[in-house]
C-alpha positions as CSV (number, residue, x, y, z in Angstrom):
1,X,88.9,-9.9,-76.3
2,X,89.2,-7.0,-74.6
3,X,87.5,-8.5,-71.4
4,X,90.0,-11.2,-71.3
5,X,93.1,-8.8,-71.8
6,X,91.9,-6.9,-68.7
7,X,90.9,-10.2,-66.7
8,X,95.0,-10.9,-67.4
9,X,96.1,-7.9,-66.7
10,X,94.5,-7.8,-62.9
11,X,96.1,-11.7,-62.7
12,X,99.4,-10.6,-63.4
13,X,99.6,-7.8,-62.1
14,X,98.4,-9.8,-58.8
15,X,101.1,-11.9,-58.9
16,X,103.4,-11.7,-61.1
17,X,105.5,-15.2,-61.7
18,X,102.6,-17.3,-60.9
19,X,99.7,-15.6,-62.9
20,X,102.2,-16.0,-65.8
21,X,102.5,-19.9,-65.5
22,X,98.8,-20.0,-65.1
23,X,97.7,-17.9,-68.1
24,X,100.1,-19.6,-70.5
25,X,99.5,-23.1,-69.5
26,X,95.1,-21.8,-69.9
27,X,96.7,-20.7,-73.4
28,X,98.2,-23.7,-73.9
29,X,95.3,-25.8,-72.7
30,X,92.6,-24.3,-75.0
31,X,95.4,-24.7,-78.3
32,X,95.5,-28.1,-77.7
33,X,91.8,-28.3,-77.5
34,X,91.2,-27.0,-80.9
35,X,93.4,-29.5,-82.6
């Protein structure tokens, strides 16, 4: 977990606006995989 916090960390703080859009919507993709 720790690995991916630091692999999101570097994307946002590479750009900001769309690192955020991208992670959430990889967050969101993977939720709606488990169901």
């Amino acid at each position: 977990m720790d690995r991916y916090k630091l692999v999101v960390n570097a994307f946002l703080g590479e750009c900001k606006g769309q690192g955020m859009l991208i992670a959430s919507r990889g967050l969101w993709n993977t939720a709606q995989m488990d169901m």
